[in-house]
C-alpha positions in Angstrom: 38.4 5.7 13.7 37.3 8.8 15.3 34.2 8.8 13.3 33.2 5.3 14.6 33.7 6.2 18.1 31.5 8.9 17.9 28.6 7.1 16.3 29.2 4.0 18.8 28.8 6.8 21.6 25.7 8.6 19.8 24.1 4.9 19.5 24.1 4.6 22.8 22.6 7.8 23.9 19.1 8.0 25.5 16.4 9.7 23.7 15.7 12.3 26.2 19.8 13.1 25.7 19.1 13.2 22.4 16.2 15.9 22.5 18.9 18.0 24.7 21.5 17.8 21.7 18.9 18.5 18.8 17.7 22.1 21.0 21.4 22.9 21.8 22.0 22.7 18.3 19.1 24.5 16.9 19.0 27.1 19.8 15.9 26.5 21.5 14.9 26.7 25.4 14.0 23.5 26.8 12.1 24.4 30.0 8.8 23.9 29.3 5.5 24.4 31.9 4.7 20.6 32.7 1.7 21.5 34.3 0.3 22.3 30.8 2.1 19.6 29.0 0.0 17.1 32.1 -3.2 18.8 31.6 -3.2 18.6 27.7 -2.8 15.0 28.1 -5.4 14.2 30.3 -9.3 12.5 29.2 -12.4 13.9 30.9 -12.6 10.7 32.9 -8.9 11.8 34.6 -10.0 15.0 35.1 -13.2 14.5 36.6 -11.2 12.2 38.8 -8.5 14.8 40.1 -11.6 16.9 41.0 -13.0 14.5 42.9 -10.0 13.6 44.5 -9.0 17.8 45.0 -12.8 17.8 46.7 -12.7 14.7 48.8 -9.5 16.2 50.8 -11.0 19.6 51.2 -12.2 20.5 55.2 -15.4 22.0 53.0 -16.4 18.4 52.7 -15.4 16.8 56.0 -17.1 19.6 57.5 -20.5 19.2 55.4 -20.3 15.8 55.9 -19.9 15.5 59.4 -22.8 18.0 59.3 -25.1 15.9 57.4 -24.4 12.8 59.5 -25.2 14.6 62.6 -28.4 15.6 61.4 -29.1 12.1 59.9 -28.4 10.7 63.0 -30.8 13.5 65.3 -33.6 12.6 62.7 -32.9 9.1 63.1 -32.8 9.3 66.9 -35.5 12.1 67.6 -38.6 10.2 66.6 -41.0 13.0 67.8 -40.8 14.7 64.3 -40.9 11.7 61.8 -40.7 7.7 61.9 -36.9 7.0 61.6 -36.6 5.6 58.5 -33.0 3.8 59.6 -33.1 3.4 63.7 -30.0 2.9 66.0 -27.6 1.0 64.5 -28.0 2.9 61.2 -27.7 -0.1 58.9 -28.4 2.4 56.1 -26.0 4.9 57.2 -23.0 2.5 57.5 -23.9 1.6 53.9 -23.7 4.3 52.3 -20.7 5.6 54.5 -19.3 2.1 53.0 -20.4 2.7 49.5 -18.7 6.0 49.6 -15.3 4.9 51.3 -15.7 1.9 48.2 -15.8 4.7 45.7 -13.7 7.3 46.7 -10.7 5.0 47.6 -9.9 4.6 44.2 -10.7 7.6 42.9 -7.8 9.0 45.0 -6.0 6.2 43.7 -6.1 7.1 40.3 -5.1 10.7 41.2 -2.0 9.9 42.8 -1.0 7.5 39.9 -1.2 10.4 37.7 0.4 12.7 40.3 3.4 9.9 40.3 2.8 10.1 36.2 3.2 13.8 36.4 6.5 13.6 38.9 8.2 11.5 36.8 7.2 13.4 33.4 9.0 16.5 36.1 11.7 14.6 37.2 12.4 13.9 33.0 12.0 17.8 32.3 14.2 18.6 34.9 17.2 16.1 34.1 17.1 17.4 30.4 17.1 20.8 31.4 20.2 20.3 33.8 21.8 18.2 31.3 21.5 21.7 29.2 22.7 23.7 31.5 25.8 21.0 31.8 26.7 21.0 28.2 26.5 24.6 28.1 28.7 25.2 31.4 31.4 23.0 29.7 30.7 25.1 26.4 31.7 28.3 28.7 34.4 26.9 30.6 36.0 26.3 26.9 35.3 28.7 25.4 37.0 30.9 28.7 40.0 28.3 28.5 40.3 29.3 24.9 40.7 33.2 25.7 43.0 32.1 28.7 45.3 30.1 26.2 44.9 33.6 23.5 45.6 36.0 26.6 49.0 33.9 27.4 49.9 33.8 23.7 49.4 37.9 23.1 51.0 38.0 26.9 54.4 36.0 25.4 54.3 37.9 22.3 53.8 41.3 24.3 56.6 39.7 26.3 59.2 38.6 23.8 58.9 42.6 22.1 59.4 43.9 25.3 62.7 41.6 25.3 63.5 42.6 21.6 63.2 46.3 22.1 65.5 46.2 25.8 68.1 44.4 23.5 67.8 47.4 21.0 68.0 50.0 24.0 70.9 47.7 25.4 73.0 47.8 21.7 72.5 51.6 21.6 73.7 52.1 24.7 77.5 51.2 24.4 77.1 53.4 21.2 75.6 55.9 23.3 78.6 55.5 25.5 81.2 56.1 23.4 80.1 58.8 21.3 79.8 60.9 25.0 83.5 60.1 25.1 84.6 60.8 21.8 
């Protein structure tokens, strides 16, 4: 019956539970770097993305950038130097301004999907190695209830010789007693 019960609740346990129970068992640690367990997963494609994505929030760009469209508009707007090759409304500009808001925009996209992807693989690592530390806090607390129960049993044993041995001292004593008178 017992048996039973404790393969219905094993059935039911989640795999990730299951891991926890398999390292407790054999002794192993748990915690694990996910940062490294993310990056080994990742193709070149991913990669190349998260760099994009790392360089297209830097100030490095945003100042460049600003930069070169400041000097693509003096160009543009100084005609003494060269023809303007895109005058004032800067049709050409504005497209490939466009083209590279169409790019980047999902680009970032994908990077925060796999930032989300990494979070939850995070989130995962985390709840198995608090589930750990659980199980092994419950482990402690009876394995210290154990030596509590011991330390009252060798306290009552201590106790009932100390009893035993007044008993003795309390016989002897009438003895004690009347040899002084006798």
């Amino acid at each position: 019956m017992a048996k039973d019960t404790i393969k219905d609740e094993l059935s039911r346990i989640a795999a990730c539970e299951k891991r926890v129970l398999d390292k407790i068992q054999r002794r192993k640690h748990i915690s694990q770097n996910i940062n490294v367990l993310h990056e080994e997963s990742l193709t070149f494609g991913e990669r190349m993305a998260d760099r994009l994505a790392d360089l297209a929030g830097s100030w490095g760009l945003i100042l460049s950038f600003l930069a070169l469209v400041m000097i693509w508009i003096i160009i543009n707007v100084v005609e003494v130097v060269v023809r303007p090759w895109d005058p004032y409304p800067f049709i050409l500009l504005n497209l490939f301004l466009s083209l590279l808001a169409g790019i980047q925009a999902p680009v970032i996209m994908m990077s925060q999907n796999r930032q989300e992807a990494k979070d939850r693989l995070r989130a995962e690592h985390d709840y198995e190695v608090n589930l750990k530390a659980e199980i092994e806090i419950e482990q402690l607390h009876a394995k210290m209830d154990l030596l509590r129960e011991k330390q009252w049993q060798d306290l009552v044993a201590l106790q009932q010789q100390q009893i035993a041995m007044l008993e003795r001292l309390l016989q002897q004593q009438p003895l004690a007693a009347e040899r002084a008178d006798g």
